[in-house]
MARBA-3410 file (N, C-alpha, C, O; in Angstrom, 1 decimal):
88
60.7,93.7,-54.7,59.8,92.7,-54.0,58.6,93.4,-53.5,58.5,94.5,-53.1 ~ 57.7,92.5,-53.7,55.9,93.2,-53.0,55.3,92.0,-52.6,55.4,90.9,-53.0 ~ 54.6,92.7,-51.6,53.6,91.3,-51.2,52.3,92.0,-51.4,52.3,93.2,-51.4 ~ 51.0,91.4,-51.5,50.0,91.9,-51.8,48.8,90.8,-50.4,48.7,89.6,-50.5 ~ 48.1,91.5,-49.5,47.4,91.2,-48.5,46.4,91.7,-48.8,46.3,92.8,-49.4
45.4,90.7,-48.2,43.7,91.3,-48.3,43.4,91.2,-46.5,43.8,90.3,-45.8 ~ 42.6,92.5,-46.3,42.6,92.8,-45.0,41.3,93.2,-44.9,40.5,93.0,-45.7 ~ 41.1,93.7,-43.9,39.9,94.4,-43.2,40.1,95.8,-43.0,40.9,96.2,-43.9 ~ 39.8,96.8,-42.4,40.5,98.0,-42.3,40.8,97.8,-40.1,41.7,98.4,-39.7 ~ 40.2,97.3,-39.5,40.7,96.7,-38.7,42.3,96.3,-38.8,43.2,97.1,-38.5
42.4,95.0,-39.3,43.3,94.6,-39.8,44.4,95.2,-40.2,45.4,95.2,-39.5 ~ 44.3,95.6,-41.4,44.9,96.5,-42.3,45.5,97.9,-40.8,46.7,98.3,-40.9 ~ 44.8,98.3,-39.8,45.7,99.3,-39.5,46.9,98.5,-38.0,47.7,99.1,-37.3 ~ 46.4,97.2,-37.8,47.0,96.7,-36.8,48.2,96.4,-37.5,49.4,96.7,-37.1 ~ 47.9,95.8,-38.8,49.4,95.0,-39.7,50.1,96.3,-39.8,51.3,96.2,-39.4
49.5,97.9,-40.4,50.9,98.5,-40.8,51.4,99.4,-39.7,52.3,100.2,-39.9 ~ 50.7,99.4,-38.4,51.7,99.6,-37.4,52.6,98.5,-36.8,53.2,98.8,-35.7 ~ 52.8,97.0,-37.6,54.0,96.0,-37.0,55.0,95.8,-38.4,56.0,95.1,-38.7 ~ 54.4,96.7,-38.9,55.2,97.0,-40.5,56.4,98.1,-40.2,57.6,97.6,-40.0 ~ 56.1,99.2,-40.1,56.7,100.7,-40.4,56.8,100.7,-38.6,56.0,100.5,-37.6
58.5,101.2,-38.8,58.7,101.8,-37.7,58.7,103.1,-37.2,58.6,103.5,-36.1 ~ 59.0,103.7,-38.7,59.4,105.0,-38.9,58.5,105.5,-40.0,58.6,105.0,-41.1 ~ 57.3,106.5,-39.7,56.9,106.5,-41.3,57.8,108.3,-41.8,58.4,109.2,-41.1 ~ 57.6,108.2,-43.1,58.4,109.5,-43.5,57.4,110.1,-44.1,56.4,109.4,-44.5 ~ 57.6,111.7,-44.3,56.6,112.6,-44.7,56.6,112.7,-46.4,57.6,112.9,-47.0
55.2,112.5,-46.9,55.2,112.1,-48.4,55.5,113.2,-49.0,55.4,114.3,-48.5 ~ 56.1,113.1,-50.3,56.7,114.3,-51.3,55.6,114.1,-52.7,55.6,113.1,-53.5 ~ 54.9,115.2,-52.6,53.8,115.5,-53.5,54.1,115.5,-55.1,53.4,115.3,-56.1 ~ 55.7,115.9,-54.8,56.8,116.1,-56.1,56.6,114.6,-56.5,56.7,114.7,-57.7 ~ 56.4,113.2,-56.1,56.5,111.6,-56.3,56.1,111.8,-57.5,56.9,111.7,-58.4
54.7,112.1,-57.6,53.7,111.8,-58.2,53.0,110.7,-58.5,52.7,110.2,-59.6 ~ 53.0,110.3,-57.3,52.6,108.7,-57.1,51.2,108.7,-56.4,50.8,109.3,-55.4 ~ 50.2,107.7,-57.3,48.8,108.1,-57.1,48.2,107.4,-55.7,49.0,106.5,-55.2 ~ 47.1,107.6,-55.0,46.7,106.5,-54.6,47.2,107.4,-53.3,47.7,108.5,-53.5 ~ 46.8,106.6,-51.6,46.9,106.8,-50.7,48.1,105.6,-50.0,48.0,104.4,-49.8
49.4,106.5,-49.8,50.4,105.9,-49.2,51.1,105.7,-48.0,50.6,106.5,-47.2 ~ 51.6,105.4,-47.7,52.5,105.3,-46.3,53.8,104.8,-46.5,54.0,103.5,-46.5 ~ 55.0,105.8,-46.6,55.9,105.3,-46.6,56.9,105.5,-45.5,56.7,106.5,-44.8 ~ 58.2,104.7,-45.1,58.9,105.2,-44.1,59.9,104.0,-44.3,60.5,103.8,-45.4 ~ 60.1,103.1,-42.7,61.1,102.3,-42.6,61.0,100.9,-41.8,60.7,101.1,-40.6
61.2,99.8,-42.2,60.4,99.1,-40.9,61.4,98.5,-39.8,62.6,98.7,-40.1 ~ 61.2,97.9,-38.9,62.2,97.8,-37.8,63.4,97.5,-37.8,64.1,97.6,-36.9 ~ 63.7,96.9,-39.3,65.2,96.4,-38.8,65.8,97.5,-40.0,66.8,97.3,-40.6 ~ 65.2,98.4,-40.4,65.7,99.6,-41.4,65.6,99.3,-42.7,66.5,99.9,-43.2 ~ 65.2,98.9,-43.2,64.7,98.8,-44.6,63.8,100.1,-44.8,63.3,100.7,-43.8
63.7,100.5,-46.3,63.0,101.4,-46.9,61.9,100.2,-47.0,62.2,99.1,-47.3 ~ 60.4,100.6,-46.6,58.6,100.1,-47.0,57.8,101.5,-47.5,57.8,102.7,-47.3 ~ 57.4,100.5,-48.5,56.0,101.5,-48.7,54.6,100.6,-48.7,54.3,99.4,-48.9 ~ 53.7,101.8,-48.4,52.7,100.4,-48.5,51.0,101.5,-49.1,50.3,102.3,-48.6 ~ 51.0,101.0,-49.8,49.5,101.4,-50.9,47.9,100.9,-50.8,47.4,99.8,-51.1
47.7,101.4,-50.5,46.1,101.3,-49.2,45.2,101.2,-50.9,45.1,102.1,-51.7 ~ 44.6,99.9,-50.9,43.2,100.0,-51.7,42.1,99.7,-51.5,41.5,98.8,-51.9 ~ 41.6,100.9,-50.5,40.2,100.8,-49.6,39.2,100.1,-50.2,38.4,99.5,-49.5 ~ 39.0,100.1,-51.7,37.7,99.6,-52.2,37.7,98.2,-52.4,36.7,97.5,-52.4 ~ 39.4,97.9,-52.6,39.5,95.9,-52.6,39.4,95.0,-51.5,39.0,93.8,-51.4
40.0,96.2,-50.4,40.2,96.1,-48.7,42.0,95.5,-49.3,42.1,94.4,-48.8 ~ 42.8,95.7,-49.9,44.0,95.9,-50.1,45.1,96.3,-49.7,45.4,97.5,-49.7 ~ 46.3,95.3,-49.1,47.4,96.5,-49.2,48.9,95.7,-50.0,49.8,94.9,-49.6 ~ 48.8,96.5,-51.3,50.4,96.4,-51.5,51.5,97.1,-50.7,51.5,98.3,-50.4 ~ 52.9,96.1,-50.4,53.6,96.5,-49.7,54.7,96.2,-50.6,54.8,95.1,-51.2
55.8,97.7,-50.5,56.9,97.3,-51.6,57.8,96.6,-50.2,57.3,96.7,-49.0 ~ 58.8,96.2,-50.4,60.0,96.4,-49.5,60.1,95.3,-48.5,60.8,95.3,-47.5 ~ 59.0,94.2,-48.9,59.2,92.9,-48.0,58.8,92.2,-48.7,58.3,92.6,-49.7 ~ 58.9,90.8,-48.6,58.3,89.9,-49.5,57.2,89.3,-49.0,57.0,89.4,-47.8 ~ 56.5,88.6,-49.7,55.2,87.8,-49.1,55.2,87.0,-48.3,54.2,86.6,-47.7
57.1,86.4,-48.2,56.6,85.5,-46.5,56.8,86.1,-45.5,56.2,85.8,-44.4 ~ 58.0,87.3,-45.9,57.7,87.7,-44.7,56.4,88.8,-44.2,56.6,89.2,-43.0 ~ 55.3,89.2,-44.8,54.4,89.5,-44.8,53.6,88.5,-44.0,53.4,88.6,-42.8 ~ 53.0,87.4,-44.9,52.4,86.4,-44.0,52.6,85.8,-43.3,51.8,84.9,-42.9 ~ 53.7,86.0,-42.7,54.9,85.3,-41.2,54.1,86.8,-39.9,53.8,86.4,-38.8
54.1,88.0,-40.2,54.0,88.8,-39.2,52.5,89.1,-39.2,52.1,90.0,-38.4 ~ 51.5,88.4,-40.4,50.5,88.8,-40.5,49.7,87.2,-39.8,48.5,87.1,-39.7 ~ 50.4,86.4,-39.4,49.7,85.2,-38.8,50.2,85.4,-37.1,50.0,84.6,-36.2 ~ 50.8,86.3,-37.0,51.2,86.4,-35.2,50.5,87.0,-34.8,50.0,87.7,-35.7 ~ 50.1,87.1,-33.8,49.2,87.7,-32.5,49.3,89.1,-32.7,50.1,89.7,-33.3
48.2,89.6,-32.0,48.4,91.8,-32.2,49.4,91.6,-31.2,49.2,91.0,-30.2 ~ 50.7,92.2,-31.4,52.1,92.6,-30.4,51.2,93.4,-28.9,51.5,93.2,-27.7 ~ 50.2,94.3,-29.4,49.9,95.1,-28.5,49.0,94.2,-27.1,49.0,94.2,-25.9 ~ 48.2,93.5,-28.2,47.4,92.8,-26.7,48.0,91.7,-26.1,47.6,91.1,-25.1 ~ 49.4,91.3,-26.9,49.9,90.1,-25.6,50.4,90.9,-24.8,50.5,90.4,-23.7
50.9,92.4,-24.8,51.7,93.5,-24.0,50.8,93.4,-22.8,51.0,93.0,-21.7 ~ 49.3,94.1,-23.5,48.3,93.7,-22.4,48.1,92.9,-21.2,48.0,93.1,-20.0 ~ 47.9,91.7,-22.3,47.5,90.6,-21.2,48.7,90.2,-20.6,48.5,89.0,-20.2 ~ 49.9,90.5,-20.4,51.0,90.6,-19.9,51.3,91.0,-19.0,52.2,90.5,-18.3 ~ 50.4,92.6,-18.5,50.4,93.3,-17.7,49.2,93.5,-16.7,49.1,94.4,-15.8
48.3,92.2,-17.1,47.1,92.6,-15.9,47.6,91.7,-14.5,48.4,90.7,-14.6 ~ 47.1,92.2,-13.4,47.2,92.2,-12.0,46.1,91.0,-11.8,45.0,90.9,-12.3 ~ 47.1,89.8,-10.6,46.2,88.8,-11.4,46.0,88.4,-9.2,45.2,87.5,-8.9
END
């Protein structure tokens, strides 16, 4: 399974930190081209996800497209934490 997203680089680095929970250190031995990120995403699945800076691109193996565009239409996790926490 892959989903394929067009991003921003904005974007693109908010989505693959609510992606990968765990990322793992790449093995040069793959020989897998291109600029990667692989690891594990929250509920433990194996992700990989393939950055194509020039399309503004990211293929992701290891989820499917809804659930891609289900976590890619929610809010940044980080700024409701925020606005969660201001003193009012």
């Amino acid at each position: 399974m892959q989903a394929k997203v067009a991003v921003t680089e904005e974007r693109a680095s908010c989505l693959i930190a609510t992606l990968i929970a765990e990322t793992q250190t790449p093995c040069p031995c793959d020989k897998k081209s291109g600029l990667r990120i692989e690891g594990t995403t929250y509920d433990g699945r194996p992700i990989a996800i393939r950055i194509d800076a020039k399309e503004g691109v990211l293929y992701i193996d290891g989820m499917t497209q809804e659930e891609v565009d289900t976590i890619k239409q929610r809010r940044c996790p980080l700024r409701q934490h925020q606005q969660t926490d201001r003193v009012t």
